[in-house]
Biopython code that builds the backbone (N, CA, C, O; Angstrom):
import numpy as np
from Bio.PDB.StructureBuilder import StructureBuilder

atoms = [
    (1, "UNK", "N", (-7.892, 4.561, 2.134)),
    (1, "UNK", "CA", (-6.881, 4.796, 3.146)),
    (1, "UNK", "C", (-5.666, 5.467, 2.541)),
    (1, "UNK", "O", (-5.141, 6.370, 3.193)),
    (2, "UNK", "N", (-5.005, 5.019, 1.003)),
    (2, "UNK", "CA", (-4.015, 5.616, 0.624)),
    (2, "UNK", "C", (-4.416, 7.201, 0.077)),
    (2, "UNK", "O", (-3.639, 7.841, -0.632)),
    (3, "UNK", "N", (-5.314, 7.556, 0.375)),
    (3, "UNK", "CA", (-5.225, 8.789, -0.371)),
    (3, "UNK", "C", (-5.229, 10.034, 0.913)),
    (3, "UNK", "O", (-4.816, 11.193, 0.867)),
    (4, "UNK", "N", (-5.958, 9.157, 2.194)),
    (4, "UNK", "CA", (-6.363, 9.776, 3.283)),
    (4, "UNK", "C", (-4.866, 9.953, 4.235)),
    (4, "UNK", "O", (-4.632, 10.790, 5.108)),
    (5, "UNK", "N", (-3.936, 8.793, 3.689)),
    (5, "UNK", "CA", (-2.785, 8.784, 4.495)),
    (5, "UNK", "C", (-1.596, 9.756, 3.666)),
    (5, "UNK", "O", (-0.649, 10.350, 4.179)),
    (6, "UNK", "N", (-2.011, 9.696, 2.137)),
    (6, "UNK", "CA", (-1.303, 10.947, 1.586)),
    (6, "UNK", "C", (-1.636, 12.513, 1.757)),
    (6, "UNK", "O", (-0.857, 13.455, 1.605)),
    (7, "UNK", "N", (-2.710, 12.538, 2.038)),
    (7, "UNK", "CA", (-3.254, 14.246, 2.228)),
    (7, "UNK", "C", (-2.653, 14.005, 3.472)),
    (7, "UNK", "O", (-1.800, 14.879, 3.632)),
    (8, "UNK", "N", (-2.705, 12.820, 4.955)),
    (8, "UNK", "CA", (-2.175, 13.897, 6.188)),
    (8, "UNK", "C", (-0.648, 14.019, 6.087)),
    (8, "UNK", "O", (-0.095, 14.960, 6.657)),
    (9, "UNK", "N", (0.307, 12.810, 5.157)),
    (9, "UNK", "CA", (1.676, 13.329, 5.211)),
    (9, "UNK", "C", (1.495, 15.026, 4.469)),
    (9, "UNK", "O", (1.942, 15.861, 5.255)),
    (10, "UNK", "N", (1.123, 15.456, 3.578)),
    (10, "UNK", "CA", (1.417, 16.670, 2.759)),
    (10, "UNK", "C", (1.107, 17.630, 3.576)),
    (10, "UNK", "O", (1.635, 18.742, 3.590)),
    (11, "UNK", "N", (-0.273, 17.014, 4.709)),
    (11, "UNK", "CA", (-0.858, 18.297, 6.009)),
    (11, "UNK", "C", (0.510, 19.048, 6.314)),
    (11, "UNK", "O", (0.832, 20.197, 6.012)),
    (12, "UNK", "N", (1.349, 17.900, 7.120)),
    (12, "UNK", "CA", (2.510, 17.996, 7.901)),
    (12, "UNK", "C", (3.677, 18.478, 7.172)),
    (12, "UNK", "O", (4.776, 18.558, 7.721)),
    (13, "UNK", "N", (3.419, 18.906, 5.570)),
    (13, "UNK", "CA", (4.266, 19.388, 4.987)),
    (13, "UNK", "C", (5.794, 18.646, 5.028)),
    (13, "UNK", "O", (6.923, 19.072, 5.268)),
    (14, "UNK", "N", (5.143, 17.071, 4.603)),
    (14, "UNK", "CA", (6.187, 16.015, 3.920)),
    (14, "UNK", "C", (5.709, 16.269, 2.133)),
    (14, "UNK", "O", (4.571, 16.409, 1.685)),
    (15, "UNK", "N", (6.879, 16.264, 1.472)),
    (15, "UNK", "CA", (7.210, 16.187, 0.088)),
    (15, "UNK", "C", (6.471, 15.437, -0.624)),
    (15, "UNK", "O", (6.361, 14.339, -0.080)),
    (16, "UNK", "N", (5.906, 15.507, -1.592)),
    (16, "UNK", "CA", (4.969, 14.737, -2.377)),
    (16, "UNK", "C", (6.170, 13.647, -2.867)),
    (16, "UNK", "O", (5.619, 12.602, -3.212)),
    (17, "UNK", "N", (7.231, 13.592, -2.966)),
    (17, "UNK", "CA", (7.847, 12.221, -3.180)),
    (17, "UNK", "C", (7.783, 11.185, -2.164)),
    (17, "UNK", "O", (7.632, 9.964, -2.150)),
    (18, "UNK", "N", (7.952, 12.113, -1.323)),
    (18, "UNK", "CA", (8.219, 11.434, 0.476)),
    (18, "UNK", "C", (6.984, 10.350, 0.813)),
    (18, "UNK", "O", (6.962, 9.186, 1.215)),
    (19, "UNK", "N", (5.590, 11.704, 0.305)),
    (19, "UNK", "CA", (4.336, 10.791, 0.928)),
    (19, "UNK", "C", (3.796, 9.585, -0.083)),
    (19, "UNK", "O", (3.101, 8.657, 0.328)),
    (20, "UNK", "N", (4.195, 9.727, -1.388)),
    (20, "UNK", "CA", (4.290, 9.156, -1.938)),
    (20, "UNK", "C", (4.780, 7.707, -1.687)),
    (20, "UNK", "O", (4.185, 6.665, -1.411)),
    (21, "UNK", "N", (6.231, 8.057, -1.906)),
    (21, "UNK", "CA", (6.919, 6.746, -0.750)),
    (21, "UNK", "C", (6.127, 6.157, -0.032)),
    (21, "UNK", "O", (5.316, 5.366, -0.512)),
    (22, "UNK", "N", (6.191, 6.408, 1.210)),
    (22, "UNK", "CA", (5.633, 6.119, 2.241)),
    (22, "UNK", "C", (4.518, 5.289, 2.065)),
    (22, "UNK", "O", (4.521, 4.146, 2.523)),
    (23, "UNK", "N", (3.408, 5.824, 1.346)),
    (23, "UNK", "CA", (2.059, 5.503, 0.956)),
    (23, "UNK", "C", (2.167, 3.720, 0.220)),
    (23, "UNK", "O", (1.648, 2.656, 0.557)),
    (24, "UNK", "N", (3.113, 4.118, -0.903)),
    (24, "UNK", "CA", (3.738, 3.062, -1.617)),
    (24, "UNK", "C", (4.205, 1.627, -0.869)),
    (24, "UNK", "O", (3.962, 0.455, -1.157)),
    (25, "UNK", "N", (4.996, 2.248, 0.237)),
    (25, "UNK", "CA", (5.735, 1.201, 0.963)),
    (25, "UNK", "C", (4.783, 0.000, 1.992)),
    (25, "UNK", "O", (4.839, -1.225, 2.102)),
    (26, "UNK", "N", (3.545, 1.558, 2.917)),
    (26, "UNK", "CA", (2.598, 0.772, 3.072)),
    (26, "UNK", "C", (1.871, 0.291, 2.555)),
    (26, "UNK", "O", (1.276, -0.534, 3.249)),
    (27, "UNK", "N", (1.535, 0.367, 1.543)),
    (27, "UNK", "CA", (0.888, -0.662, 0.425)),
    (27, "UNK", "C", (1.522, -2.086, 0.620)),
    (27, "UNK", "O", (0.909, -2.960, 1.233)),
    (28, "UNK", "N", (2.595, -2.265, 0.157)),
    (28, "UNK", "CA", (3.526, -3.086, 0.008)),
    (28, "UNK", "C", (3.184, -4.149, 1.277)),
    (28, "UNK", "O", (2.670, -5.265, 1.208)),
    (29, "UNK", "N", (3.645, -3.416, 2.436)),
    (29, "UNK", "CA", (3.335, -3.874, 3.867)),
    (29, "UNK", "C", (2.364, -4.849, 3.888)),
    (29, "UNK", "O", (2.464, -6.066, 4.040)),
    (30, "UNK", "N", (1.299, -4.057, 3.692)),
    (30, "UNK", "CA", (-0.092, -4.715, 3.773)),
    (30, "UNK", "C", (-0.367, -6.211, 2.880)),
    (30, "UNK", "O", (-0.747, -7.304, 3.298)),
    (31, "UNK", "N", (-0.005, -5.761, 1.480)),
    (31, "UNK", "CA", (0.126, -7.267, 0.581)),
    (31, "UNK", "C", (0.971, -8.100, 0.980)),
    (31, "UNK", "O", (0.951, -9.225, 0.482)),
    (32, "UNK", "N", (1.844, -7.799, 1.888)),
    (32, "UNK", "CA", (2.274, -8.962, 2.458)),
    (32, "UNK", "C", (2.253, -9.290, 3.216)),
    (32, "UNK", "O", (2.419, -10.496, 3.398)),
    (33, "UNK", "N", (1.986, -8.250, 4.390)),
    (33, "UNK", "CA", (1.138, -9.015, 5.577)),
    (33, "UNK", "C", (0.088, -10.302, 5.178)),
    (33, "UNK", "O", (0.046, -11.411, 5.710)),
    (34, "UNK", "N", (-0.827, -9.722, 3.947)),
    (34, "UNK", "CA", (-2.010, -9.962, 3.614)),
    (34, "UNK", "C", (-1.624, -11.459, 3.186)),
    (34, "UNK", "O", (-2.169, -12.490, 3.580)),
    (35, "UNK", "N", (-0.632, -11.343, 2.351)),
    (35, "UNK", "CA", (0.064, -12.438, 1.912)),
    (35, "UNK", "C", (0.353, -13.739, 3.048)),
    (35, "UNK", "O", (-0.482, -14.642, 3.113)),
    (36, "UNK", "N", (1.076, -13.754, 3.564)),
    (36, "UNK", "CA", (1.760, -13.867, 4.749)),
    (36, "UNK", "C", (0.263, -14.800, 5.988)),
    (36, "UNK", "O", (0.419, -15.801, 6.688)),
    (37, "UNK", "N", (-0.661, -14.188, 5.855)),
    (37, "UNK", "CA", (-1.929, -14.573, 6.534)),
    (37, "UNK", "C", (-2.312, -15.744, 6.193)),
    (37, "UNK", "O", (-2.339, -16.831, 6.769)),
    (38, "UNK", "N", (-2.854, -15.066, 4.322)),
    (38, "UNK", "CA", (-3.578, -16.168, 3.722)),
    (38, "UNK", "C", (-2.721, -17.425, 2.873)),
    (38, "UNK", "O", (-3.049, -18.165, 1.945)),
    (39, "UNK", "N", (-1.838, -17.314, 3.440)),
    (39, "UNK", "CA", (-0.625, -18.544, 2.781)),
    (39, "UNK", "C", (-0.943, -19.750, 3.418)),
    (39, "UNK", "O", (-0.535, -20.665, 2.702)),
    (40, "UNK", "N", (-1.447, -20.150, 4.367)),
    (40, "UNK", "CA", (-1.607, -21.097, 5.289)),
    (40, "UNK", "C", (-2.939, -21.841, 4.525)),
    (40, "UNK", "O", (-2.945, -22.912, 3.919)),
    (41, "UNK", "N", (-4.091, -20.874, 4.773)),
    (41, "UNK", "CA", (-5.147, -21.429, 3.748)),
    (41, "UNK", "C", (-5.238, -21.806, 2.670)),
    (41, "UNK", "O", (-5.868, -22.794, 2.295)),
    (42, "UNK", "N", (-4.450, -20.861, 1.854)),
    (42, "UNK", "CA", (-4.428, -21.567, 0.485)),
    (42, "UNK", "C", (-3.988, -22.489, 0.030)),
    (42, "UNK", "O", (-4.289, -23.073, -1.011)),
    (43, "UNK", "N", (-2.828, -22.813, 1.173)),
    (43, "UNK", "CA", (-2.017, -24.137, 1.252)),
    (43, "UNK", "C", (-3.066, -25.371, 1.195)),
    (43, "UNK", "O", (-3.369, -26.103, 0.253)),
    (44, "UNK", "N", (-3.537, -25.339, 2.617)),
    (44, "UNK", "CA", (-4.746, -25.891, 2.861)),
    (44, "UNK", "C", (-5.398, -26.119, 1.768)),
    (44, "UNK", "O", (-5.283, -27.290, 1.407)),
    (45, "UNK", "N", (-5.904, -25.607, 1.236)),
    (45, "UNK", "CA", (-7.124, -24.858, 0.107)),
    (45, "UNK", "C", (-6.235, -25.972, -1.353)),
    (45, "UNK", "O", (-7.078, -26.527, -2.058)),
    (46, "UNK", "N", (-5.141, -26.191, -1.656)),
    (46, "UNK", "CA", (-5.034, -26.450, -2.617)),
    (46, "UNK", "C", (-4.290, -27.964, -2.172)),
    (46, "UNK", "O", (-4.159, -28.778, -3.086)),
    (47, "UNK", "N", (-3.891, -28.281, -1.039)),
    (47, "UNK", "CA", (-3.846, -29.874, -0.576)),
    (47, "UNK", "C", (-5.308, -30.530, -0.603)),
    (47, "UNK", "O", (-5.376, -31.758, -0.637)),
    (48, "UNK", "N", (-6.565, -29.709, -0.587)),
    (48, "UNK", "CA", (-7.896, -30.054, -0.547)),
    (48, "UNK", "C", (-8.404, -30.014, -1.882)),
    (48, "UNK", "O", (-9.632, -30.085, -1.843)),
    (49, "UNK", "N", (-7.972, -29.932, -3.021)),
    (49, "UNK", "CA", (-7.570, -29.483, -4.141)),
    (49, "UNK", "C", (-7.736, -30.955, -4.353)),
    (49, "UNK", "O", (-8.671, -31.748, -4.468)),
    (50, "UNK", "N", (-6.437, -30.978, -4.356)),
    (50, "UNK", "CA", (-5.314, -32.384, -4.822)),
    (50, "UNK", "C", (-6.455, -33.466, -4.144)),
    (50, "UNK", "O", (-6.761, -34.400, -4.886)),
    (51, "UNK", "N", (-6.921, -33.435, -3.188)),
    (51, "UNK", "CA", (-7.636, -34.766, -2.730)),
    (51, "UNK", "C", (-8.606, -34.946, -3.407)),
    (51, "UNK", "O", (-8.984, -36.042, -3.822)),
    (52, "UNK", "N", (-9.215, -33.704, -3.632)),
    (52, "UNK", "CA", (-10.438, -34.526, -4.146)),
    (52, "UNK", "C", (-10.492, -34.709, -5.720)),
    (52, "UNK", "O", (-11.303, -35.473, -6.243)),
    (53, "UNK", "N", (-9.362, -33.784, -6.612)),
    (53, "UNK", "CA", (-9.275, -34.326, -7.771)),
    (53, "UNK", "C", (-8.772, -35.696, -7.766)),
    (53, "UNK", "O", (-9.096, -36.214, -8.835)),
    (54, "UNK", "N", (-8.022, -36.633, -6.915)),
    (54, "UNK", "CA", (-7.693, -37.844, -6.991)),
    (54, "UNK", "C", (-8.792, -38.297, -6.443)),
    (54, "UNK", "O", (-8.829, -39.490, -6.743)),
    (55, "UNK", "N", (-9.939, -37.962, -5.653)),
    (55, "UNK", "CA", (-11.386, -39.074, -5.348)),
    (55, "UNK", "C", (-12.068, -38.899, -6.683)),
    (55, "UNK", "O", (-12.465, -39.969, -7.144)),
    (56, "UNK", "N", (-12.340, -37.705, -7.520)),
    (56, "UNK", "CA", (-12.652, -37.801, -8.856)),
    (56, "UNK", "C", (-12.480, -38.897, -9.297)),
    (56, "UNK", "O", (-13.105, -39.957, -9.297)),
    (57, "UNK", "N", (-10.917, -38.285, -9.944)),
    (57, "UNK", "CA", (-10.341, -39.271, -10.855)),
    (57, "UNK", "C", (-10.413, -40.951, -10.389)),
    (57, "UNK", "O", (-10.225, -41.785, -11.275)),
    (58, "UNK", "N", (-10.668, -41.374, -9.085)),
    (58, "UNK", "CA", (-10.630, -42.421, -8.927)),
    (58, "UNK", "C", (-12.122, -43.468, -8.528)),
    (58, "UNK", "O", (-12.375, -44.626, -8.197)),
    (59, "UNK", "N", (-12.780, -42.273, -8.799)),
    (59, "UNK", "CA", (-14.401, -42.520, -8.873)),
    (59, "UNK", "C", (-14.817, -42.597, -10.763)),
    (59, "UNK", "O", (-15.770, -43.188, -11.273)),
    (60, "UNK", "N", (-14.247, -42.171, -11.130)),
    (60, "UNK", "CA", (-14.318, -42.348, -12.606)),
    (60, "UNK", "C", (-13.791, -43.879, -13.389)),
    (60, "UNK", "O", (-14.133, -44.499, -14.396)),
    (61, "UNK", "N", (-12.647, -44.088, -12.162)),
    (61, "UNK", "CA", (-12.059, -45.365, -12.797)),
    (61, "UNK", "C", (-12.840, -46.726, -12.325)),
    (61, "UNK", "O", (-12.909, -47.856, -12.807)),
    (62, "UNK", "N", (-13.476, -46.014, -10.997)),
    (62, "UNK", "CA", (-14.444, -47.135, -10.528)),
    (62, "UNK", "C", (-15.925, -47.163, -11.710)),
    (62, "UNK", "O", (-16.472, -48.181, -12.135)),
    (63, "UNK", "N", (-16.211, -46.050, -11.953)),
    (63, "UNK", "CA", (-17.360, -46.447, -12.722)),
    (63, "UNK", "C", (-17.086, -46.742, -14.145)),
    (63, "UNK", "O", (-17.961, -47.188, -14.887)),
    (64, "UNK", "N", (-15.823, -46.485, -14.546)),
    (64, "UNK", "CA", (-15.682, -47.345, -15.935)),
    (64, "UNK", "C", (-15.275, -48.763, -15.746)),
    (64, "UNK", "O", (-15.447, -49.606, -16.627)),
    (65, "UNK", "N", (-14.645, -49.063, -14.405)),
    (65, "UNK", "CA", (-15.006, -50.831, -14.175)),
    (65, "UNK", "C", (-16.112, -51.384, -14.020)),
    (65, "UNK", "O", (-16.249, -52.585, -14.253)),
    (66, "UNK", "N", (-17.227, -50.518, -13.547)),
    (66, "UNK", "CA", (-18.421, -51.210, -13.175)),
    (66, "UNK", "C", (-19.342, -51.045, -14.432)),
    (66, "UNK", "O", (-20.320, -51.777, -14.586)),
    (67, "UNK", "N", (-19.019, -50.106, -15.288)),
    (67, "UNK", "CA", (-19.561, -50.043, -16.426)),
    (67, "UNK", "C", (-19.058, -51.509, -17.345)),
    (67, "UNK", "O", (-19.877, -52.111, -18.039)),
    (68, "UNK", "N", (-18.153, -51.787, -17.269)),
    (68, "UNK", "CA", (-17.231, -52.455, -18.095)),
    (68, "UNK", "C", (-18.024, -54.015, -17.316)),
    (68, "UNK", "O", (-18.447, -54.668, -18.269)),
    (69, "UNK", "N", (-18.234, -54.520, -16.419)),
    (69, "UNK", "CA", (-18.382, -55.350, -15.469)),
    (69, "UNK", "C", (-19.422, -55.887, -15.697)),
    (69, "UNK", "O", (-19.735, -57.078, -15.688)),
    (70, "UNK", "N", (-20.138, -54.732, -15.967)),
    (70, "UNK", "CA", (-21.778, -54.704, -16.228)),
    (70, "UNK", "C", (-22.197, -55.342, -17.669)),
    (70, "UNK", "O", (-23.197, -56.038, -17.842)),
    (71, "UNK", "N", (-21.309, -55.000, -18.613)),
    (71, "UNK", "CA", (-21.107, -55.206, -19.766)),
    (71, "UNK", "C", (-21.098, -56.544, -19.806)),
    (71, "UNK", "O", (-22.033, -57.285, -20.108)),
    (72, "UNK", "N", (-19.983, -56.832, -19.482)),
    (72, "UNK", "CA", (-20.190, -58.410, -19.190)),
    (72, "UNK", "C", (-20.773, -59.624, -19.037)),
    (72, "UNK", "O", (-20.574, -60.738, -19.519)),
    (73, "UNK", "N", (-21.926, -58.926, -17.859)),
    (73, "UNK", "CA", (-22.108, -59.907, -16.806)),
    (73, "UNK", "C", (-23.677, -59.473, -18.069)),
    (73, "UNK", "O", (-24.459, -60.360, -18.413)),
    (74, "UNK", "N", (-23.801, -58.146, -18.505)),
    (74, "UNK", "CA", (-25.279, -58.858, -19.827)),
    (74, "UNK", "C", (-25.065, -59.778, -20.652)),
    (74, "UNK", "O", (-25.883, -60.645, -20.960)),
    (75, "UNK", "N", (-23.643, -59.635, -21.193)),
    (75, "UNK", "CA", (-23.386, -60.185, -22.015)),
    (75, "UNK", "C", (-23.296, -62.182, -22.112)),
    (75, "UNK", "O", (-23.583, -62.921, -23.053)),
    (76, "UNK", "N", (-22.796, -62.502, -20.754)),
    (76, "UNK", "CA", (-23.243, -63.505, -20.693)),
    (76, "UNK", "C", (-24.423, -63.940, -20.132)),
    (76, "UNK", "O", (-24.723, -65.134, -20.120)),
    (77, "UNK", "N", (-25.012, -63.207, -19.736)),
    (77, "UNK", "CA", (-26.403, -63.318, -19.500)),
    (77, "UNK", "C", (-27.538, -63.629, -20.839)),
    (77, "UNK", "O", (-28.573, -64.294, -20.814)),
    (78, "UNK", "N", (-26.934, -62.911, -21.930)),
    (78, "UNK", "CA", (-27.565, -62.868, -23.265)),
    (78, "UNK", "C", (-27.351, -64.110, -23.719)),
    (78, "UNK", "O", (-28.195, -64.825, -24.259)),
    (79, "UNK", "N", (-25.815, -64.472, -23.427)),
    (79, "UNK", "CA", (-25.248, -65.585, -24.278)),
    (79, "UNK", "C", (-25.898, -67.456, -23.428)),
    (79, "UNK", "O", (-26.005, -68.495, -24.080)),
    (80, "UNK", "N", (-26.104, -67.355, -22.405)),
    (80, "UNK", "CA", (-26.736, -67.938, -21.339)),
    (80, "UNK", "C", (-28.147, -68.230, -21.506)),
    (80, "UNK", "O", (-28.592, -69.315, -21.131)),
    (81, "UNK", "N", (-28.738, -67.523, -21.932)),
    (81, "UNK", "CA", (-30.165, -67.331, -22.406)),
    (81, "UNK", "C", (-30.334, -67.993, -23.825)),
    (81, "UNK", "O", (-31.128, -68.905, -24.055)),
    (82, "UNK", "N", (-29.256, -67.263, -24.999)),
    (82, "UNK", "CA", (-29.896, -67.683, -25.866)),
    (82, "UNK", "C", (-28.961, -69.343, -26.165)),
    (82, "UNK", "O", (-29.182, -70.013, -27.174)),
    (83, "UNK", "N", (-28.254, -69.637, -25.413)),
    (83, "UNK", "CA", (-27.891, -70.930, -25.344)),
    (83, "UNK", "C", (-28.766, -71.973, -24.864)),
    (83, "UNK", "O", (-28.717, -73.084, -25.392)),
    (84, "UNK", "N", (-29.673, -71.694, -23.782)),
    (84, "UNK", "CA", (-30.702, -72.245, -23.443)),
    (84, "UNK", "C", (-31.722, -72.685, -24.482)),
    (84, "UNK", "O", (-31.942, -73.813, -24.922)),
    (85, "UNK", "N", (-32.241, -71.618, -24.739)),
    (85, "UNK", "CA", (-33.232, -71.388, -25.547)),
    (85, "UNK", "C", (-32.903, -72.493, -26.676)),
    (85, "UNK", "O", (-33.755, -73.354, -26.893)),
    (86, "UNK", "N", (-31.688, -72.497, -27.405)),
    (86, "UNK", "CA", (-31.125, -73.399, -28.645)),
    (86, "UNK", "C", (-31.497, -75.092, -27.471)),
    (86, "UNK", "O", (-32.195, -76.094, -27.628)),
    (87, "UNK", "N", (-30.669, -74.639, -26.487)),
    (87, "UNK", "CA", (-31.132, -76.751, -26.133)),
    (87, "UNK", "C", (-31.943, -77.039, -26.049)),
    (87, "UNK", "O", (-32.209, -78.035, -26.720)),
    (88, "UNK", "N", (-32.980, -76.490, -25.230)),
    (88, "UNK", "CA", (-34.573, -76.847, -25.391)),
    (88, "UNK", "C", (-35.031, -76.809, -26.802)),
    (88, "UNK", "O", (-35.884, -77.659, -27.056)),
    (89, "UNK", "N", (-34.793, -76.286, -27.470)),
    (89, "UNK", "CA", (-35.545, -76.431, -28.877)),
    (89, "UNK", "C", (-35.070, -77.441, -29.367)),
    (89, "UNK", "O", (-35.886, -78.240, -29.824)),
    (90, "UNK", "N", (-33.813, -77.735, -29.444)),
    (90, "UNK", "CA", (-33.197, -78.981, -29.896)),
    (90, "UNK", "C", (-33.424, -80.166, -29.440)),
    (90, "UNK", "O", (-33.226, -81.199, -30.080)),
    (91, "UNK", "N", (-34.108, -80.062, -27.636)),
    (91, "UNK", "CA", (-34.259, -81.187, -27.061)),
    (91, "UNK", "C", (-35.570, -81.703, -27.568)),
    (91, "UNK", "O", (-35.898, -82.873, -27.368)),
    (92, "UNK", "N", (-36.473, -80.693, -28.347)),
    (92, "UNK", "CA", (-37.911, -80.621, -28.120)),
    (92, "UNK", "C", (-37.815, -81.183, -29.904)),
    (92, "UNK", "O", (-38.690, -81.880, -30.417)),
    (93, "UNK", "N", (-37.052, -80.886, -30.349)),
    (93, "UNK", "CA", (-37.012, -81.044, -31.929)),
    (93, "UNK", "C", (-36.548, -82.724, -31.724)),
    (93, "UNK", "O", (-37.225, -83.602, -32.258)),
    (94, "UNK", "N", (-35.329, -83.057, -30.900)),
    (94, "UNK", "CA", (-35.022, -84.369, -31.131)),
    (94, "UNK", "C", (-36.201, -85.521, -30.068)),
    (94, "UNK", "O", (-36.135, -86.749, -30.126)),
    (95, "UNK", "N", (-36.869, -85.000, -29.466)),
    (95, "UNK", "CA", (-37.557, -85.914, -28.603)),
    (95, "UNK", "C", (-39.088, -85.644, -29.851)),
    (95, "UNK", "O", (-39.788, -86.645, -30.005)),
    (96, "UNK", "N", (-39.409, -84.653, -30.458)),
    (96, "UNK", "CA", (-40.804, -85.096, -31.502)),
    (96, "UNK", "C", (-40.180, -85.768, -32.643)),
    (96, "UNK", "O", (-41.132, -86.184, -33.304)),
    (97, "UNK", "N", (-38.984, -86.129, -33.286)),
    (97, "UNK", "CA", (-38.358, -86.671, -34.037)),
    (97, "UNK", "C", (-38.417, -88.275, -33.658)),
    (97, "UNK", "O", (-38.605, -89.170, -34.483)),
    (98, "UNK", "N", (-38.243, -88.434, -32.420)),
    (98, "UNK", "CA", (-38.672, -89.866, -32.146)),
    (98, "UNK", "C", (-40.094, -89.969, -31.696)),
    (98, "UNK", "O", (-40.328, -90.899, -30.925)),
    (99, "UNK", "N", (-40.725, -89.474, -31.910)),
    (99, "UNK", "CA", (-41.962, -89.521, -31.650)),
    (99, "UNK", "C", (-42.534, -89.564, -29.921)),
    (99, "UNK", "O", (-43.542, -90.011, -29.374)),
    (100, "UNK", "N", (-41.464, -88.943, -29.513)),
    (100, "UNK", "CA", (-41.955, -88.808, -27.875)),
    (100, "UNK", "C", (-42.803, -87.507, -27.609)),
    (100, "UNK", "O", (-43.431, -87.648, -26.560)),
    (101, "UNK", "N", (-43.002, -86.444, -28.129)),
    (101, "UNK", "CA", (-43.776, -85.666, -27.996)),
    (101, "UNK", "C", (-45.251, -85.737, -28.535)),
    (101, "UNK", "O", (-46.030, -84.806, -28.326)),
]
sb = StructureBuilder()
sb.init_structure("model")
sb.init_model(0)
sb.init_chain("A")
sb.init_seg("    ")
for serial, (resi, resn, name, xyz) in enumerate(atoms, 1):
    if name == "N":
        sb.init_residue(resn, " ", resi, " ")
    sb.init_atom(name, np.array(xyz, "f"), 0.0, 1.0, " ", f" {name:<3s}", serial, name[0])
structure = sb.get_structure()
């Protein structure tokens, strides 16, 4: 368009500074029209941004609690188990010790 809108100013025998100008200015126009349009969306576009890097970030903190949780809940599960395991043997060691087994 800018080259098509500079050949018809020069047709009309406007000044190559002139169409120049001109050409320049509508440029200008346009990026900010253009501007001016897509400002709303990008707004949009980067409040939608912000949300979901905070559901990220706050999905991350959930799974390092449930990681962490998890940890735990083996851990006394392990400790639960092999606590068991020690009384029965002990019960089984002190009941053939008296000769009940």
């Amino acid at each position: 368009m800018h080259l098509a809108l500079y050949k018809a100013l020069r047709s009309i025998n406007i000044s190559d500074e002139a169409a120049t100008a001109v050409v320049n200015e509508m440029d200008a126009h346009i990026d900010s029209r253009v501007t001016q349009a897509t400002r709303p969306v990008l707004d949009k576009l980067d409040a939608v941004q912000g949300v979901l890097t905070a559901k990220i970030d706050a999905f991350g903190q959930v799974k390092a609690e449930t990681e962490q949780a998890r940890e735990r809940r083996s851990l006394l599960t392990r400790w639960v188990v092999g606590t068991t395991i020690a009384a029965v043997a002990a019960t089984l060691g002190i009941l053939k010790a008296l000769g009940l087994l």
